[in-house]
Rosetta silent file (secondary structure, phi, psi, omega in degrees, C-alpha in Angstrom):
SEQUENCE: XXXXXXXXXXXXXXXXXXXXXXXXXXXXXXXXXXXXXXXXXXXXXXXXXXXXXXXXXXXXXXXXXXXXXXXXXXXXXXXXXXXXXXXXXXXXXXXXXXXXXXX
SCORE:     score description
SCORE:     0.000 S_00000001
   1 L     0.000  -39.891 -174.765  -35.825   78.145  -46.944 S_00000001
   2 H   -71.950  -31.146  159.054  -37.366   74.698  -47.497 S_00000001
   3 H   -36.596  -45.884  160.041  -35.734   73.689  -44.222 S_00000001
   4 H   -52.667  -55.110  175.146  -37.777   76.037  -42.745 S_00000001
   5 H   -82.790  -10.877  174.611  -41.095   75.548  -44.609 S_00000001
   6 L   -85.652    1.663  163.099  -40.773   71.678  -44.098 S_00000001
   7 L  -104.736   55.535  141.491  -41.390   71.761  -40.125 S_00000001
   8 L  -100.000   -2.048 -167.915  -44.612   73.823  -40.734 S_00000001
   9 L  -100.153  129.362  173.421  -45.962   70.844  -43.070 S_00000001
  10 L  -143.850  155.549  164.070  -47.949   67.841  -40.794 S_00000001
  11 L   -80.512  114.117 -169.505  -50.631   65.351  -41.825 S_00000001
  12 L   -33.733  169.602  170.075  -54.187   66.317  -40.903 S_00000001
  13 L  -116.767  171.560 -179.337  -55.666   64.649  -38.182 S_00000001
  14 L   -50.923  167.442 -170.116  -59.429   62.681  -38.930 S_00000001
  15 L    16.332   55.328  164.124  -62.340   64.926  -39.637 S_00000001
  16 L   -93.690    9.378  158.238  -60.655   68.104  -40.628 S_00000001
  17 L   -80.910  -29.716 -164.352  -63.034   68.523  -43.251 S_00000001
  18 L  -115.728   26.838  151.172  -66.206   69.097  -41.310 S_00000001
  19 L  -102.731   62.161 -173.287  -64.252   71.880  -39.083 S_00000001
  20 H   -18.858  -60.077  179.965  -64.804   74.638  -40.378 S_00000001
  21 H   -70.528  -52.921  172.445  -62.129   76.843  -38.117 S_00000001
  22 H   -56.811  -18.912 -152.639  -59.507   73.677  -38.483 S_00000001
  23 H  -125.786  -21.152  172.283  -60.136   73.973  -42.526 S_00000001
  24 H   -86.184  -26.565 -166.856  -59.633   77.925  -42.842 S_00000001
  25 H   -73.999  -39.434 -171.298  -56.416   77.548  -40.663 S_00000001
  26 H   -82.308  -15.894  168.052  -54.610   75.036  -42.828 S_00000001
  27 H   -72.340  -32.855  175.133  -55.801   76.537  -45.647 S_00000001
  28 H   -73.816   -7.457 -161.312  -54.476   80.000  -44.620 S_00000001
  29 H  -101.987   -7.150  161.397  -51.219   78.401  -43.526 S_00000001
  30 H   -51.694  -60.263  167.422  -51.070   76.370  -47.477 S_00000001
  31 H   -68.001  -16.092  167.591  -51.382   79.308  -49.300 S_00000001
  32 H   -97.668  -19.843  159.735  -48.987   81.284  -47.195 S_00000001
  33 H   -71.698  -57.826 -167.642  -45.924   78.373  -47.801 S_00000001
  34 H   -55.188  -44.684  176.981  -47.091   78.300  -51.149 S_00000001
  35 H   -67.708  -17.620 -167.834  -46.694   82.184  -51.683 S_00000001
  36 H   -71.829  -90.793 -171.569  -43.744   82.369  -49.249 S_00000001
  37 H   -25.843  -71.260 -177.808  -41.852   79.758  -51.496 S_00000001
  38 H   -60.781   -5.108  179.016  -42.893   81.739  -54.702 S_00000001
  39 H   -71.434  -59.530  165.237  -41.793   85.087  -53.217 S_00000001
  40 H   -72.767  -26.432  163.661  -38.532   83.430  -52.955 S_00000001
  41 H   -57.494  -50.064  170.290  -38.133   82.064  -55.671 S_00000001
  42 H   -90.456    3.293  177.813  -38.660   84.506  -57.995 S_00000001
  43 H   -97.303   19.160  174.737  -36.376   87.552  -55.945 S_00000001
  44 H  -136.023  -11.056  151.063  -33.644   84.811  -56.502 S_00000001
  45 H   -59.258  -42.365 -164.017  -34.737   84.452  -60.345 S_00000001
  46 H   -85.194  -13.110  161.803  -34.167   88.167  -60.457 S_00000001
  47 H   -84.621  -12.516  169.197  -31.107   88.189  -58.610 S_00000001
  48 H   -72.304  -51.646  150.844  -29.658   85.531  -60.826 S_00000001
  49 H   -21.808  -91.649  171.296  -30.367   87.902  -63.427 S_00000001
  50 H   -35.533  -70.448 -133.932  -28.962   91.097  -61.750 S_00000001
  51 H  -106.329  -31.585  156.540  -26.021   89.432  -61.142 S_00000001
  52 H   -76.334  -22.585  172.202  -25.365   87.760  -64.607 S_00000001
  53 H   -67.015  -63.038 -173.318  -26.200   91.077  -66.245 S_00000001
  54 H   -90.526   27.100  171.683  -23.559   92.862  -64.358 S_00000001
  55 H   -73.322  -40.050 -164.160  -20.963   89.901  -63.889 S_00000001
  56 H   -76.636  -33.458 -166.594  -21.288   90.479  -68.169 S_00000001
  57 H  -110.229   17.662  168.115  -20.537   94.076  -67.880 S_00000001
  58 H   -92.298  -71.426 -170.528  -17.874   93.642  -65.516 S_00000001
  59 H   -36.345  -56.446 -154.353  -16.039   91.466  -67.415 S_00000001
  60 H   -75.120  -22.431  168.476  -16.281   93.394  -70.559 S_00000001
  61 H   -56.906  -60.317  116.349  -15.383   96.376  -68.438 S_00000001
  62 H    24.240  -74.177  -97.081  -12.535   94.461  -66.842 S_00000001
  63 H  -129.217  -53.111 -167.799  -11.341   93.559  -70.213 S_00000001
  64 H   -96.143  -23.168 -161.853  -11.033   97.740  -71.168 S_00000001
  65 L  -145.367   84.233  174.631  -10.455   99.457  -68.081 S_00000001
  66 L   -71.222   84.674  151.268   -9.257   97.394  -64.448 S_00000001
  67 L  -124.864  -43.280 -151.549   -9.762  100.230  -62.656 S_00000001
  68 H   -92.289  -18.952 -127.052  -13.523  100.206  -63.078 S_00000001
  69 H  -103.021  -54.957  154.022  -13.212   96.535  -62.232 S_00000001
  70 H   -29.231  -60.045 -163.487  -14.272   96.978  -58.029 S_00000001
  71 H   -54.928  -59.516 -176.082  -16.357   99.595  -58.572 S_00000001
  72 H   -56.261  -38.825 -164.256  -18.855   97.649  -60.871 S_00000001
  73 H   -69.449   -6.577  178.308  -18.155   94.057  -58.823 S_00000001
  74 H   -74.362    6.927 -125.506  -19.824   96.712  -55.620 S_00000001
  75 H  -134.628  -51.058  161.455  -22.736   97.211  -57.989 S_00000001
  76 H   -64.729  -14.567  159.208  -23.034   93.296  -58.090 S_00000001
  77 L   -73.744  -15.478  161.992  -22.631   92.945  -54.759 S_00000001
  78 L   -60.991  -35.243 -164.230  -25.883   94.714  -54.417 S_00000001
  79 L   -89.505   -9.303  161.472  -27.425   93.105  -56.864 S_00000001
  80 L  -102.114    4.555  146.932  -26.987   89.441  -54.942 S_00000001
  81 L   -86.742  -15.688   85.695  -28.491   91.283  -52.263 S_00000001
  82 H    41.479 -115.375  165.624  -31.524   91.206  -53.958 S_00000001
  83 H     2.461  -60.909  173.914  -31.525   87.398  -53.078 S_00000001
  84 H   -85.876  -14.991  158.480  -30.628   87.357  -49.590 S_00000001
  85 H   -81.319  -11.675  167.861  -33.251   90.063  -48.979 S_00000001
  86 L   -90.061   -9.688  171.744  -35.978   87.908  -50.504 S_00000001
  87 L   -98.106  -43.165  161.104  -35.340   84.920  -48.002 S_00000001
  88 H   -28.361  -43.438 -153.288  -35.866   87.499  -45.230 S_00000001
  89 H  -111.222  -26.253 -158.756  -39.073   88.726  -46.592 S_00000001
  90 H   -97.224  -72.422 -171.481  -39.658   84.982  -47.390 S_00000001
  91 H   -45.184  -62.998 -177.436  -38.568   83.742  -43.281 S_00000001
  92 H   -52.156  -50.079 -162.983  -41.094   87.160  -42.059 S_00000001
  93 H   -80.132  -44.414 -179.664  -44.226   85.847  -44.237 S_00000001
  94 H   -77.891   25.242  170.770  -44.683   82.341  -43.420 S_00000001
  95 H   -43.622  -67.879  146.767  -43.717   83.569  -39.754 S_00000001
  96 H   -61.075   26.067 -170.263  -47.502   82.954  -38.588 S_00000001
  97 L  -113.317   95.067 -146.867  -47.903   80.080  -40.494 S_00000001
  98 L  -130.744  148.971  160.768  -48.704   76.923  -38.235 S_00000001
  99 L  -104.541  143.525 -171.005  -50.838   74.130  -39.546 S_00000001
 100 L   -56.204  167.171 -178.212  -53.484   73.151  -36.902 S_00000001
 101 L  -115.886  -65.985 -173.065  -52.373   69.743  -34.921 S_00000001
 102 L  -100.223  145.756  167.247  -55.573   68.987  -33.141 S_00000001
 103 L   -67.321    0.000    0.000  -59.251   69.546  -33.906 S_00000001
């Protein structure tokens, strides 16, 4: 993802403070990397999560019954989808997100 959000990042050009239209654009396109980035970030805290909670109940599952041992690792494969569906949704928002070049 940061691959991504680093060729939307450029250095202003001179007097992009007293543009008014030049100073809402870069602002909307700051705040949409910044939220993009936290968007991902935290659907890949919660998939780190998901997937150590039921890695833990695999195991211990594992450990009384292998039969059960697939079924639950499908239930974590879901759950680390979580993750790769939040870089999607991450890739879609800063999608319209260009910082201005010229004034």
């Amino acid at each position: 993802m940061a691959i991504i959000l680093v060729g939307k990042v450029s250095s202003p050009p001179a007097g992009w403070d007293t543009n008014t239209n030049f100073y809402r654009q870069a602002l909307f396109c700051g705040f949409s990397v910044f939220w993009t980035g936290f968007s991902v970030g935290f659907s890949n805290l919660v998939c780190g999560i998901c997937v150590g909670i039921t890695g833990s109940g695999c195991a211990l599952s594992d450990a009384q019954e292998p039969e059960t041992f697939v079924k639950i690792l499908i239930v974590e494969i879901f759950g680390s989808a979580i993750g790769l569906f939040g870089v999607i949704v991450g890739i879609i928002q800063c999608g319209d997100s260009i910082f201005p070049k010229e004034l």
